[in-house]
Every structure is written in C-alpha cells, then in structure tokens.
C-alpha positions as a Markdown table, in Angstrom:
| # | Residue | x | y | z |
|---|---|---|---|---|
| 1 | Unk | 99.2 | 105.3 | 97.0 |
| 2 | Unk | 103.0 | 106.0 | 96.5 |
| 3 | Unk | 102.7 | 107.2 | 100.4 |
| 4 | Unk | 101.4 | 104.2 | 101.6 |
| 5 | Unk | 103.9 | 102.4 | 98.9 |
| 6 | Unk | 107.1 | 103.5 | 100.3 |
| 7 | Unk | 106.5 | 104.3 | 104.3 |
| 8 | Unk | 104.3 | 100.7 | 104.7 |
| 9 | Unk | 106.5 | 99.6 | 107.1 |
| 10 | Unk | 105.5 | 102.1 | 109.6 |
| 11 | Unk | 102.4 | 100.1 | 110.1 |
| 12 | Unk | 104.6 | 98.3 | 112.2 |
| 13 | Unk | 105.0 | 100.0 | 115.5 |
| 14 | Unk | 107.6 | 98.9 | 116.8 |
| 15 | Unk | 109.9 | 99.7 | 114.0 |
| 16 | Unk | 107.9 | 103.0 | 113.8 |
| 17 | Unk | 109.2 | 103.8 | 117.2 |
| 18 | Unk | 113.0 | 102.2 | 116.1 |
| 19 | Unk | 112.9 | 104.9 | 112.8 |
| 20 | Unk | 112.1 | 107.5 | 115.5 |
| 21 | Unk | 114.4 | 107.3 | 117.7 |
| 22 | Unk | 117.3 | 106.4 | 115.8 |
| 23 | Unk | 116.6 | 109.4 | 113.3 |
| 24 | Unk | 117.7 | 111.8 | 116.3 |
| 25 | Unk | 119.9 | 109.9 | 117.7 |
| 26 | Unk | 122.1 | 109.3 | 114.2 |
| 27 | Unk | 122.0 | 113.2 | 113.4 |
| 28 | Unk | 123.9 | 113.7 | 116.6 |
| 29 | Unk | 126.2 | 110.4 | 115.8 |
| 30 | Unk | 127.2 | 112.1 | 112.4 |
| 31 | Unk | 127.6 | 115.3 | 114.2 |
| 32 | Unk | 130.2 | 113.6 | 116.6 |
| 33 | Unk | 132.1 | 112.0 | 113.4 |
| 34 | Unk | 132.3 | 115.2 | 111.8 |
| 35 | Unk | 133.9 | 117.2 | 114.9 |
| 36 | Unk | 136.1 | 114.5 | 115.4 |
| 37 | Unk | 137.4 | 114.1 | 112.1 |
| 38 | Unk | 137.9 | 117.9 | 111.9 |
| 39 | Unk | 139.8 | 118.2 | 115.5 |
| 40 | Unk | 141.9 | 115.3 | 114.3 |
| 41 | Unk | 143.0 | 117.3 | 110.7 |
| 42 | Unk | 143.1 | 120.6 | 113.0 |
| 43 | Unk | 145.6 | 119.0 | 114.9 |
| 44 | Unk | 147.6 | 117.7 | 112.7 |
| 45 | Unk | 147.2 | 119.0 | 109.8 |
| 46 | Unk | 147.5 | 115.5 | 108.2 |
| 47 | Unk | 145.6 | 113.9 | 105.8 |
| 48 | Unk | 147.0 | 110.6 | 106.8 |
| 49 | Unk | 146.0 | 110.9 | 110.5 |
| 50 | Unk | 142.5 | 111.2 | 109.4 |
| 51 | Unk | 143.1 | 107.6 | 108.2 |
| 52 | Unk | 144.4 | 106.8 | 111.5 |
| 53 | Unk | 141.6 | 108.1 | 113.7 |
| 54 | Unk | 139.1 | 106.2 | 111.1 |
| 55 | Unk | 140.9 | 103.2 | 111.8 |
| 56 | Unk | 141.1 | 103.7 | 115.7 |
| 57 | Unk | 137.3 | 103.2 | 115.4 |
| 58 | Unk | 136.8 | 101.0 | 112.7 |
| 59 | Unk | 139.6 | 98.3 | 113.6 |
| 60 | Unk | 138.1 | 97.1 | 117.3 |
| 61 | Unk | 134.9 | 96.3 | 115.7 |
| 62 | Unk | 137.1 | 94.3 | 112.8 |
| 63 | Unk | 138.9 | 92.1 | 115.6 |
| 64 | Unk | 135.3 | 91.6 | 117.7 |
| 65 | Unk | 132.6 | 91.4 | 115.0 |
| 66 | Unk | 132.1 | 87.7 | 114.2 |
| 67 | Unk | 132.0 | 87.7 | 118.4 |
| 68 | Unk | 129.7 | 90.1 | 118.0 |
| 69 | Unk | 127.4 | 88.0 | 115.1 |
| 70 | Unk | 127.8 | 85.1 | 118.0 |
| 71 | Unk | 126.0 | 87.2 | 120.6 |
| 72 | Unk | 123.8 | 88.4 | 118.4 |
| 73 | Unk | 122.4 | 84.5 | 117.5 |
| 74 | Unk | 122.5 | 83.6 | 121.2 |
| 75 | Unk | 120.9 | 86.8 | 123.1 |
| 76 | Unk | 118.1 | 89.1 | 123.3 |
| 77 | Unk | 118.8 | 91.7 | 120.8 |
| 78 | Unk | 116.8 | 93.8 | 122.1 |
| 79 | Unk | 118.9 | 94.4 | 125.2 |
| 80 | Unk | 121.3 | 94.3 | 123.5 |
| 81 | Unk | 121.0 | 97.1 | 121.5 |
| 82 | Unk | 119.6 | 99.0 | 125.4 |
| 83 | Unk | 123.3 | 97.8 | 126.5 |
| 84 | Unk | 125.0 | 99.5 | 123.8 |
| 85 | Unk | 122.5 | 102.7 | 123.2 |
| 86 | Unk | 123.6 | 103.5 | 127.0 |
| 87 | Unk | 127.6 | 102.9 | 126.4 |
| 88 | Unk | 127.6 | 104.7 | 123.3 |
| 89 | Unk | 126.3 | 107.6 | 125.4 |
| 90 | Unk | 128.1 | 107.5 | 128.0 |
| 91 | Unk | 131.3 | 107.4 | 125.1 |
| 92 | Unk | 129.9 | 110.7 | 124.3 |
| 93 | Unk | 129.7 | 112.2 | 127.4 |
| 94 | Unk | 133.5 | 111.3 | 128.3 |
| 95 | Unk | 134.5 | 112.9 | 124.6 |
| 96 | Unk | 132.7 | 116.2 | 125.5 |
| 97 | Unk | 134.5 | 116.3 | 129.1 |
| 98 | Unk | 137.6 | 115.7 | 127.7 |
| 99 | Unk | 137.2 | 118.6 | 125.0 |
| 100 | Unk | 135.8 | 120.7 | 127.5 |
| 101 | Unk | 138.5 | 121.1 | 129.9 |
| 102 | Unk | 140.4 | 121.8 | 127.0 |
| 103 | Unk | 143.8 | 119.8 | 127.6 |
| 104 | Unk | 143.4 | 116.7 | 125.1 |
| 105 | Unk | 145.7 | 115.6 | 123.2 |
| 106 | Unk | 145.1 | 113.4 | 119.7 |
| 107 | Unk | 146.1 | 110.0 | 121.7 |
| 108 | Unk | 143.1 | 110.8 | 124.0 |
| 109 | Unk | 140.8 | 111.1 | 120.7 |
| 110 | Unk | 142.3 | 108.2 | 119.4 |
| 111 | Unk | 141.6 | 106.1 | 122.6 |
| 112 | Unk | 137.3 | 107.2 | 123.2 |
| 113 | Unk | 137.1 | 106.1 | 119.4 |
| 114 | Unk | 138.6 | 102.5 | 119.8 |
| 115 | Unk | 136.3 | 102.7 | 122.4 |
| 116 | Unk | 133.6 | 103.5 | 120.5 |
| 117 | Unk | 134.2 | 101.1 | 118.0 |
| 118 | Unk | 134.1 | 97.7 | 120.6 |
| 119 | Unk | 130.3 | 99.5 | 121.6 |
| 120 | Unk | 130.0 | 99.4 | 117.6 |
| 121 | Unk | 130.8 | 95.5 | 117.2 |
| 122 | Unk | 128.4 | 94.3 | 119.0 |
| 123 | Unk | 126.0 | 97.5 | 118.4 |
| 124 | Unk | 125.6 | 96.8 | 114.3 |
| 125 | Unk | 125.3 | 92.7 | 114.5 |
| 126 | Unk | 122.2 | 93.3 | 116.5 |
| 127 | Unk | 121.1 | 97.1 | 115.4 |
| 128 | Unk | 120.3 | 95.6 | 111.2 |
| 129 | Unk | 118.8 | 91.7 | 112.4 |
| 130 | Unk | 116.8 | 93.3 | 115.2 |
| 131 | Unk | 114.5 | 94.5 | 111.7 |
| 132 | Unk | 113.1 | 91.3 | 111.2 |
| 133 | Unk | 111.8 | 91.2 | 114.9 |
| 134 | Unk | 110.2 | 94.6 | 114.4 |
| 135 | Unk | 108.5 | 93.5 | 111.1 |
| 136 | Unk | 105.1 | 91.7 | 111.3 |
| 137 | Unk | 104.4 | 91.0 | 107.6 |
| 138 | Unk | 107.9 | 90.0 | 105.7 |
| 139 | Unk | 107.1 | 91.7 | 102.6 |
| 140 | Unk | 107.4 | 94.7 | 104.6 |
| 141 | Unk | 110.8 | 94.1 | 105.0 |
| 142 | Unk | 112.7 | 95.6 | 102.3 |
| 143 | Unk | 111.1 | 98.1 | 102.7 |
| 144 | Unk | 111.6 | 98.7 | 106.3 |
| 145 | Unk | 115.2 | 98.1 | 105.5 |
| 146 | Unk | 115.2 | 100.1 | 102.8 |
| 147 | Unk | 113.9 | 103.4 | 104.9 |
| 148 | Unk | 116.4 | 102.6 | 107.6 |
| 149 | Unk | 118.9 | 103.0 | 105.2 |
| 150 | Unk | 117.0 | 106.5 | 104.3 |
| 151 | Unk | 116.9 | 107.4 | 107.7 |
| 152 | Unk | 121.0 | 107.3 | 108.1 |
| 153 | Unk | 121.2 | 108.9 | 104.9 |
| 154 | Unk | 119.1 | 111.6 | 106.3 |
| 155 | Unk | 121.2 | 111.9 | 109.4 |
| 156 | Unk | 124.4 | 112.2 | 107.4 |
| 157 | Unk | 122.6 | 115.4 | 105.6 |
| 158 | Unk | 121.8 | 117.3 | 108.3 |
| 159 | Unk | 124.3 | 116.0 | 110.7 |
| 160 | Unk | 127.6 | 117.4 | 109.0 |
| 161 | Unk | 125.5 | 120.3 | 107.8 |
| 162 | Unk | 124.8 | 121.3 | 111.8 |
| 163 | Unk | 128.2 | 119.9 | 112.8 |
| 164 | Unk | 130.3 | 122.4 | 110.5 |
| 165 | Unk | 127.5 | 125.4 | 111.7 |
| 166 | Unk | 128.6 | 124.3 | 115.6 |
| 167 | Unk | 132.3 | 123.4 | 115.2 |
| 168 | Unk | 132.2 | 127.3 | 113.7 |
| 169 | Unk | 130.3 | 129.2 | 116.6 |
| 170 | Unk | 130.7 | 127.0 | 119.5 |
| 171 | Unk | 133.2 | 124.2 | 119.0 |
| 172 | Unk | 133.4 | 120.4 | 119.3 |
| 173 | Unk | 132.6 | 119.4 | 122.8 |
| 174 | Unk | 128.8 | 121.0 | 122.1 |
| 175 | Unk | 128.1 | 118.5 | 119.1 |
| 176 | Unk | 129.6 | 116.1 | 121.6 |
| 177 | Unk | 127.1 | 116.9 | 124.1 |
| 178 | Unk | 124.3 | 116.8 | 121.4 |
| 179 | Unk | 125.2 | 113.3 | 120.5 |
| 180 | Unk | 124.9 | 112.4 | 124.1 |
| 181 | Unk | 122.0 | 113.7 | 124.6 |
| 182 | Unk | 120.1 | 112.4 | 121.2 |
| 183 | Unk | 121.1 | 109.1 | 123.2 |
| 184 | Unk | 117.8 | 109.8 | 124.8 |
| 185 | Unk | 115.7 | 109.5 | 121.7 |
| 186 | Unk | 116.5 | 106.1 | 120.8 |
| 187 | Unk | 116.9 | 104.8 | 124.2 |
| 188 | Unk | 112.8 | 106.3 | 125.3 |
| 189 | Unk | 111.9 | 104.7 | 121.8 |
| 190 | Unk | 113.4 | 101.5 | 122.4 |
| 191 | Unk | 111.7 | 101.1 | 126.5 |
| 192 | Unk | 108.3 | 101.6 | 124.9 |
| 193 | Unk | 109.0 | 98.8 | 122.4 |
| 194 | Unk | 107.0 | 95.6 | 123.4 |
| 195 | Unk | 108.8 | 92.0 | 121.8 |
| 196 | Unk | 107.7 | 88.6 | 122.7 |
| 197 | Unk | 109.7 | 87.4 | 125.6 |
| 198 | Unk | 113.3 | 86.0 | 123.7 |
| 199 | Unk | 113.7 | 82.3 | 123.5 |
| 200 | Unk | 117.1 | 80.9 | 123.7 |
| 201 | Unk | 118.5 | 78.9 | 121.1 |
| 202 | Unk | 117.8 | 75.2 | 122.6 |
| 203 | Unk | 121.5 | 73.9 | 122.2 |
| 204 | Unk | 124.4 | 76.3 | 123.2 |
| 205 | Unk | 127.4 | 75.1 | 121.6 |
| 206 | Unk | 131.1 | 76.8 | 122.1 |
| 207 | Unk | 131.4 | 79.7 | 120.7 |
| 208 | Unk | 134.7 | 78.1 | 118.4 |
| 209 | Unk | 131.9 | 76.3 | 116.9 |
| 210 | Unk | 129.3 | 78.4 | 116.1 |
| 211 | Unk | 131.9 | 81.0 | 114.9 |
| 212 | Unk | 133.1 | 77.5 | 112.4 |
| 213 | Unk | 129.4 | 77.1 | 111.4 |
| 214 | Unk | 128.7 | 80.5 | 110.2 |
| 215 | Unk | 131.8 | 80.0 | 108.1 |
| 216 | Unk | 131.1 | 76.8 | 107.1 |
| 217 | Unk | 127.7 | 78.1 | 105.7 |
| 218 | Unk | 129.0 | 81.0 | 103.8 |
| 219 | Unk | 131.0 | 78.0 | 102.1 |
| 220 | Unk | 127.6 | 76.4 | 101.2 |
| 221 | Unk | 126.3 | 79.9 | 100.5 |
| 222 | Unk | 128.1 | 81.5 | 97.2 |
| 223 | Unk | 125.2 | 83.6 | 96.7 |
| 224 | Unk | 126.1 | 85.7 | 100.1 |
| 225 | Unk | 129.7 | 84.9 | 100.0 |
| 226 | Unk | 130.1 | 87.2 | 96.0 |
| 227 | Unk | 127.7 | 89.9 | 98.3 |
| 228 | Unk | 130.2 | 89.9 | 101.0 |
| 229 | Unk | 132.8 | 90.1 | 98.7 |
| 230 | Unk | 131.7 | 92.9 | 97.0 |
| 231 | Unk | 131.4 | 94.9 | 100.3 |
| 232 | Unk | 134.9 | 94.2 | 100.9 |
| 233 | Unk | 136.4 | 95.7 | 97.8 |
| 234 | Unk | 134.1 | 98.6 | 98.3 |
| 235 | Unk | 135.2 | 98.9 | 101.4 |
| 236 | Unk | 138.7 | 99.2 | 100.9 |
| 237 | Unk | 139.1 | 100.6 | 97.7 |
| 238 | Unk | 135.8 | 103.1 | 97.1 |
| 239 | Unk | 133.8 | 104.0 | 100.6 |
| 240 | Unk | 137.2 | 105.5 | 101.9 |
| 241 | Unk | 136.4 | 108.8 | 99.5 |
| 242 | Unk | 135.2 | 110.5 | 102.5 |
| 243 | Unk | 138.6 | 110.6 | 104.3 |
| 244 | Unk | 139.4 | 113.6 | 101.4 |
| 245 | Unk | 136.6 | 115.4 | 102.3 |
| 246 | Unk | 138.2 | 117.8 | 104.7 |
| 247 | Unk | 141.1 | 118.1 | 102.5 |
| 248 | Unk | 138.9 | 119.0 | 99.3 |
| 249 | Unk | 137.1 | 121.8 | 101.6 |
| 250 | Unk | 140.5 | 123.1 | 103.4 |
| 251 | Unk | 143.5 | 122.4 | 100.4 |
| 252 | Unk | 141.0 | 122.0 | 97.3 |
| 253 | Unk | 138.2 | 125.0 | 98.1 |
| 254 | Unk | 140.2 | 126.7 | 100.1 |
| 255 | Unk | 137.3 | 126.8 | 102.6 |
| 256 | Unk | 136.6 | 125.8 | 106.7 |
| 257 | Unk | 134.5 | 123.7 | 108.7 |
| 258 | Unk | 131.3 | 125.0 | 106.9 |
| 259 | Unk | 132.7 | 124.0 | 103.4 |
| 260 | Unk | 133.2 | 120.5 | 104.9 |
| 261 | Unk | 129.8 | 120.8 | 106.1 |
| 262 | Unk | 128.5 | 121.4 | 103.1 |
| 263 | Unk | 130.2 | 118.6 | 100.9 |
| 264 | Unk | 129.3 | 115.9 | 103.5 |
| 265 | Unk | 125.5 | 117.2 | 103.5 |
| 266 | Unk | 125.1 | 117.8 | 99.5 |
| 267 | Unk | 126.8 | 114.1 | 99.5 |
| 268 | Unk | 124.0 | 113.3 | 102.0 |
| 269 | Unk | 121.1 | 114.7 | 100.3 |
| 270 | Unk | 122.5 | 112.0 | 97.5 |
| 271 | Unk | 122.5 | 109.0 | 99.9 |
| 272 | Unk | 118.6 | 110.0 | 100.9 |
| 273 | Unk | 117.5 | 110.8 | 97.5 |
| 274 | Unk | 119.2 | 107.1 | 96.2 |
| 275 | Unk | 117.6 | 105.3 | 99.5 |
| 276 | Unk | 114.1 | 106.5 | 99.2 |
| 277 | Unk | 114.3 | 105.6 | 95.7 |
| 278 | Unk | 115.2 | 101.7 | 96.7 |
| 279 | Unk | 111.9 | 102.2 | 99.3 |
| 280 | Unk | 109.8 | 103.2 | 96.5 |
| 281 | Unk | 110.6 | 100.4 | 94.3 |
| 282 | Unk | 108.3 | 97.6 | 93.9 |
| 283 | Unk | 109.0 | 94.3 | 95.4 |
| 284 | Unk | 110.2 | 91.7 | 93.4 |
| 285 | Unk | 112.7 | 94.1 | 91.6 |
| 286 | Unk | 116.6 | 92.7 | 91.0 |
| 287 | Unk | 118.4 | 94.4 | 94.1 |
| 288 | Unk | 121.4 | 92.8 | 92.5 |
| 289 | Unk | 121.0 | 94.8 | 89.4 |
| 290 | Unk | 120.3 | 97.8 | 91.7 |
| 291 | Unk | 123.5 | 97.1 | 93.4 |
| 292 | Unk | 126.0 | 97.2 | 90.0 |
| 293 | Unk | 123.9 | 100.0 | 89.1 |
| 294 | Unk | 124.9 | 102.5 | 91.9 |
| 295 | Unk | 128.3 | 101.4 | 91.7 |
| 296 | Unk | 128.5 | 102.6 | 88.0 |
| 297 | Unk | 126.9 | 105.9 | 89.7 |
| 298 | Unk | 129.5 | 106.5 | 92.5 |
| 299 | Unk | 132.1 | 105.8 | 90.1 |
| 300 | Unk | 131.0 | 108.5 | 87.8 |
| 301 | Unk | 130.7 | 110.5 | 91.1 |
| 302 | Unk | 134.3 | 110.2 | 92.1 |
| 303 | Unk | 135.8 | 111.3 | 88.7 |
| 304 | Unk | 133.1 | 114.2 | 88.0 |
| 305 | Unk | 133.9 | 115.6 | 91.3 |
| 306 | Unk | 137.7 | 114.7 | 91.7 |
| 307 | Unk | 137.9 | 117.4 | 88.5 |
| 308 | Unk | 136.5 | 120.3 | 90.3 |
| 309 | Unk | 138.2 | 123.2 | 91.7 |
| 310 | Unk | 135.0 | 125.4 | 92.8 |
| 311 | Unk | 132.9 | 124.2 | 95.7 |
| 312 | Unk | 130.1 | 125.4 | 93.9 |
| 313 | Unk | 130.3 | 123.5 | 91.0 |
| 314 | Unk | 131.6 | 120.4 | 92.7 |
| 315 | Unk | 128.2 | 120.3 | 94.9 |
| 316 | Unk | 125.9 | 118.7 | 92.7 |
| 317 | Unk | 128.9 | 116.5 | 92.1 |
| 318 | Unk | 128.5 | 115.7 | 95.5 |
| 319 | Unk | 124.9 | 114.8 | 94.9 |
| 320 | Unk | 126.1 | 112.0 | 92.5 |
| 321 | Unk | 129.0 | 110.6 | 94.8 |
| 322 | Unk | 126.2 | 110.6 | 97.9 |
| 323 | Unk | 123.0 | 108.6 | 95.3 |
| 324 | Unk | 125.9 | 106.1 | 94.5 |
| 325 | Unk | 127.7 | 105.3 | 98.5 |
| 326 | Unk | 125.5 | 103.9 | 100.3 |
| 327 | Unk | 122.8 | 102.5 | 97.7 |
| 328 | Unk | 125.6 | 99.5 | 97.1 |
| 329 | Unk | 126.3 | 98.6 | 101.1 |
| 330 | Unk | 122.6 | 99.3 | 102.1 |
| 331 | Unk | 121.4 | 97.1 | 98.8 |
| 332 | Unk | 123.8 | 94.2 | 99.8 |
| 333 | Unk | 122.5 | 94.2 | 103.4 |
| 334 | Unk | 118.9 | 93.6 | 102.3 |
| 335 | Unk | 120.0 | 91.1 | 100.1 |
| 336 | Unk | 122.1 | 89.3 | 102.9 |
| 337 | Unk | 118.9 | 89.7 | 105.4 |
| 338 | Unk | 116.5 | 88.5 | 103.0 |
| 339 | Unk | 118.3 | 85.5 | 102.2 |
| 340 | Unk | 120.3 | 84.1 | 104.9 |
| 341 | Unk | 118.7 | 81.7 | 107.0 |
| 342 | Unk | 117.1 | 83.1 | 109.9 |
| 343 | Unk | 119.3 | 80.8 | 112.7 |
| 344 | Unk | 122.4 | 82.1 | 110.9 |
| 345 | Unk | 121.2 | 85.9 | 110.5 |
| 346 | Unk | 123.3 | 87.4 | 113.2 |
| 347 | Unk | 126.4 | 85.4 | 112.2 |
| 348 | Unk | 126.1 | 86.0 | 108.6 |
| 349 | Unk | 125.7 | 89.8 | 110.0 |
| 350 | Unk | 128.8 | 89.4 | 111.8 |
| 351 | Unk | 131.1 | 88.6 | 108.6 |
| 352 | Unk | 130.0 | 91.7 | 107.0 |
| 353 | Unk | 130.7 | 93.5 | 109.5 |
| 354 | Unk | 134.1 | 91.9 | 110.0 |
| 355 | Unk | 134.6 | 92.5 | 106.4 |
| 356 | Unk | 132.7 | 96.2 | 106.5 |
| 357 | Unk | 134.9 | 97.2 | 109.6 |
| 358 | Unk | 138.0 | 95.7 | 108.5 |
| 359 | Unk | 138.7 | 96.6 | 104.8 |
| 360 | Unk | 137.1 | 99.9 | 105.4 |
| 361 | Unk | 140.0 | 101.6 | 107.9 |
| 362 | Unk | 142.7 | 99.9 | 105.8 |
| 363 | Unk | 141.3 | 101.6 | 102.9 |
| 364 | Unk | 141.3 | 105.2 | 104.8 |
| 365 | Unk | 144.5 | 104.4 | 105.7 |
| 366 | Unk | 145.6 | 102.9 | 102.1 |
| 367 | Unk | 143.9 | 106.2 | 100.8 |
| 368 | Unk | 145.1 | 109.1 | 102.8 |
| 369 | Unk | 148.4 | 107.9 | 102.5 |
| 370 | Unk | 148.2 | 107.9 | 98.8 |
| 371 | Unk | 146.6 | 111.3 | 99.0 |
| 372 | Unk | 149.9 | 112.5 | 101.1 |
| 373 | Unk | 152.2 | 111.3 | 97.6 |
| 374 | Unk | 149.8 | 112.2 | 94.9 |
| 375 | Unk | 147.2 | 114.4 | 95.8 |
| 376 | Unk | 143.2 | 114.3 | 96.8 |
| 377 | Unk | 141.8 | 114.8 | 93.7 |
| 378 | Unk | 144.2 | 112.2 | 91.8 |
| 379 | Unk | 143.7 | 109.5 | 94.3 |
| 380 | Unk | 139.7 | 110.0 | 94.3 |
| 381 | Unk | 140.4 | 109.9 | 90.2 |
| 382 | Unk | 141.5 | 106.4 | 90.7 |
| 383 | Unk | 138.8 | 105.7 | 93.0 |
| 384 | Unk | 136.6 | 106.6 | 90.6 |
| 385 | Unk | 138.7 | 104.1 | 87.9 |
| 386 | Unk | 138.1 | 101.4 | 90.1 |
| 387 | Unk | 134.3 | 101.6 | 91.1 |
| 388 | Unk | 134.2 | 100.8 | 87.1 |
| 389 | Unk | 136.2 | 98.1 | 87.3 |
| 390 | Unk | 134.9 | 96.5 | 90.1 |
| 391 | Unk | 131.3 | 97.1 | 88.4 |
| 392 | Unk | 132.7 | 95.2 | 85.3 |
| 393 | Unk | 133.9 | 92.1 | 87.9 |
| 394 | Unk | 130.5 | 92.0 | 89.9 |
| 395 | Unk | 128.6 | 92.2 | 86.6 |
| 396 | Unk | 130.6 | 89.2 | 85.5 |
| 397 | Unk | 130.1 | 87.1 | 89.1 |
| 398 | Unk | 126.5 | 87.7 | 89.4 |
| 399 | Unk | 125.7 | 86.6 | 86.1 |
| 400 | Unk | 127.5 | 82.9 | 86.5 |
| 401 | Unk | 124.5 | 80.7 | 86.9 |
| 402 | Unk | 125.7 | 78.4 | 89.4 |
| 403 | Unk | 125.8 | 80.9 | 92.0 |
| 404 | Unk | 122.2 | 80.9 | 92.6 |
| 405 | Unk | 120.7 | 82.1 | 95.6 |
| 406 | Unk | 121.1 | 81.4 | 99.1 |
| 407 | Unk | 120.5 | 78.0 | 100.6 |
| 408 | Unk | 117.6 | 78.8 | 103.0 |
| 409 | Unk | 117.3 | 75.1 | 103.8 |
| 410 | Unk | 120.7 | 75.0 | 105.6 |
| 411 | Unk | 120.9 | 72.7 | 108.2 |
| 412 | Unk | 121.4 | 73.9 | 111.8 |
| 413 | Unk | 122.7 | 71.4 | 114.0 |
C-alpha cells in the first residue's frame, strides 16, 4: 500500500524513464559542483571566492531566465531539454580537458561555469513544466514532483559523498568526466520517450509582450507572487549555508575533501529523508503549512550545527539542516505548478527562476563575505536567526485571507 502510495507516479512511463535517467545523470552533476567548488577554495584559499564561482554560474541564468520561461511557453520542451542535456555535456567535457592538461587557471573555471549557467536558464524552465507532460492522471502529480525532488536529494547524497572519495585518489577532471558521461543516462532516457507531437501556441506575440503578460499575471496572482517571494528571501538570506561547507570541513574540522564529502552527503541523506516524506503524504494536505514547517526545521539546523566543533557530532546536525533545504524550494515549486495556469506555466517558471538564480549568488556572495569578517559558524548562527524570522513573516502572509489561491481562470489573450 504505502509502495504503491508514494512511487504511483511511476505508472507513468514516460516520467518513469525521466526519474531514470536523471537519477545518474544528477549524481555526476553534484559530483561536478563539488570538485569545482573545492578546486576553487584550493586555489585560493578564499571563502569569498567560493561566492564568486557560485555566482559565475548562478548569475547568467538570473539575466536569461524569464527568456528562458518565454521559450519554454512557445517550444517543444522536450527538445528542449535534448538541446540542453547535449550542451551541458559537452560543458563537462571542456572542464575535464581543461583540468587535465593541468594548466588552468580560476578565470578559466570561472568562464565553463557562466557557461554552464546560460545551458541552466533555459534547462530548469523546461526540466520542472516538462512534469505535467509526463503525467497522465494529475493527481499523480505531486507526487511525481514530489519524487523528483527525492531524486536530486538522492543525487546530492551520493554525489558529494563519491566526489570527495575521487577528488582524494584521482582528482577533479575524473568526476568531470563522470558527469560527462552520466550525460548518457538522461539523454538514452529521454530518446525513448514518446510525447504527442507539440502544438504551437496559435498566436505568437513579441516576446516584450509575453515577458509583460507573465508579469502582469503574477500581479493578478498574490497567491504565487507571496510563494515567489518567499523563494527569494530564502535564496538570499538561508540556501547560501552551503557556501561554508568547505570552510566548516577545512577551518572548523580541521579535515579534507572527504570531510566536505561527508557534510554535503549526511546534509543529503536529510534532503531525501524530508522529500520522500512530502511523496508519502496524502493528497489534499496543506503544502503551505509544509512549507513554514521545514523552514522552522532548517533554522533549527543552522544554529544546532553552527555550534559544533566535532564533525562527528555536527553530522546528524547535518541531517537536520539537509530535511529542512530543499523541502521549502521543492514545496513552493509544487505549489507554483499546481496552481498556475497551464498557458502561463513556463513563464510563471521563469520568475522563479529569475528570482531562485538571482538572489541565490548574491547571497553566496553576501555570505562568504560575511564569513571573511566574522567567521563560518557566526554568519551560519545568523542564518539560522533569520530562517525564524522569516518563518514568523510567511506564517503571517499566508494566513491573510485575501490572498487566496491562484486565479486559474486567467485570461490569455
């Protein structure tokens, strides 16, 4: 009962096949963040230029996500997602070249991740509303978005976990060339995917306009507009925790690229733990409720753990900060695709994004630099402060009546 409960939407082949390959091909993704992140603070030796690497990535898709959103509305998703499967591997491939000959320098690192980042813009529009096209009965839905959430959270377990194993014995450029070649995975898994043939929208308007018209219905929309919101102050206040990692394991524990390893998995195991949880849970419960609730979690997370000084005892610690940072983004996301209208989907998808993408590296940077003056484990402390504060704000916002719920009758034209 409880199987068939919380993997139902594997009924659904084609998802089925997307869960697949996107389960090997996100192990080798976080494998590639990991090694990056770690060559970066090898280099340097800087907890602010892990900020800036973060931010080399994150920013592109910032500038071209509502582009992205656009595209998303007006194309095949589908191919879209071959287009940017293929790029993102061929990314990979030019990263594990350039570590291989051995000559790189940090600008190079900087410059395959803004790279990687323009792939990602038009990548995540089109990688969370493809779902619904995957989906043939809609009360399936949270819960397929619910285990593709699981399914990252799974990655980011085992993928810093092998990363820090690899960076150890064999160095970056292999978990480079592991993330190319998980490429394969999600690329054979999306070819044997069969979708009705993609009809067009029947007017094409400029994209100025259709860029207006997705703003326009936030404006109409306050239900989605206090989600998106709350995504942003996450984003650049909370989510940017994990650019202390690497200084709690090297500074804090006094450890390597196994103790880093080992933080960002036990904080993974969390993230799974907390997703399957939401997968499990019956339909018709309060996702908004769900949302305030993991905040409260992480929060509890970020002091608990900014207090330890053993990597032992600052593990299960990890467990909490992991079951309370992604539930909240993940959450929101379901809320968003469950509510917006479907001609507005990939739009609506493209402002979170924008916000996701663009609060997020501000806030690595906005963090690490505060880490610089005062410390890792103070500046997670305050973190950890304001996850409670902004749980008291959200509670206070989704409670006011008039915000309702999204306006699925919107008018297209």
């Amino acid at each position: 009962m409880l199987k068939h409960h919380t993997f139902r939407a594997f009924q659904n082949r084609n998802f089925a096949l997307f869960f697949a390959g996107q389960s090997v091909s996100q192990i080798g993704t976080w494998m590639q963040q990991t090694a990056v992140i770690w060559i970066v603070y090898t280099l340097t030796h800087s907890a602010s230029m892990i900020g800036v690497a973060v931010f080399a990535q994150l920013f592109p898709s910032f500038l071209l996500s509502i582009l992205g959103g656009v595209i998303t509305d007006r194309y095949s998703r589908y191919k879209i997602l071959l287009f940017t499967q293929i790029a993102a591997m061929m990314q990979a491939v030019f990263l594990a070249a350039l570590v291989l000959t051995n000559h790189y320098v940090i600008w190079e690192i900087l410059s395959l991740s803004v790279v990687l980042g323009v792939i990602n813009a038009l990548d995540v529009p089109a990688r969370q509303t493809i779902v619904h096209e995957m989906i043939n009965d809609k009360a399936d839905l949270t819960n397929a978005i619910s285990l593709n959430s699981a399914m990252a959270n799974l990655a980011k377990l085992t993928g810093p976990a092998l990363s820090g194993l690899i960076l150890q014995r064999f160095g970056a450029s292999t978990c480079f060339i592991i993330n190319a070649i998980s490429f394969i995975a999600v690329i054979s898994s999306l070819l044997l995917m069969k979708f009705p043939k993609h009809q067009p929208p029947p007017v094409k308007k400029k994209v100025i306009f259709e860029l207006a018209e997705g703003f326009r219905y936030l404006r109409q929309t306050p239900a989605l507009t206090v989600i998106i919101l709350l995504i942003a102050c996450l984003s650049l206040l909370i989510l940017p925790y994990d650019t202390l990692e690497p200084v709690f394991a090297k500074v804090v524990f006094k450890g390597n690229a196994a103790t880093y390893g080992y933080i960002s998995s036990s904080i993974g195991l969390g993230a799974l733990t907390g997703t399957l949880l939401i997968a499990s849970a019956p339909n018709g419960i309060d996702l908004r409720k769900v949302v305030l609730a993991s905040i409260a979690i992480l929060a509890v997370g970020l002091i608990l753990f900014s207090q330890m000084k053993i990597l032992r005892l600052a593990l299960p610690f990890a467990l909490i900060l992991g079951l309370g940072s992604i539930t909240p983004i993940s959450t929101s996301i379901t809320i968003i695709q469950m509510e917006a209208h479907p001609q507005m989907r990939g739009r609506v998808m493209g402002y979170v994004v924008l916000v996701f993408f663009g609060m997020l590296p501000l806030g690595s940077l906005l963090v690490s630099t505060l880490s610089q003056q005062i410390g890792a484990p103070v500046t997670m402390l305050c973190q950890g402060i304001a996850a409670l504060l902004i749980t008291a704000l959200f509670y206070r916002l989704f409670s006011k009546k008039q915000l309702g719920s999204a306006d699925v009758n919107f008018n297209v034209y």
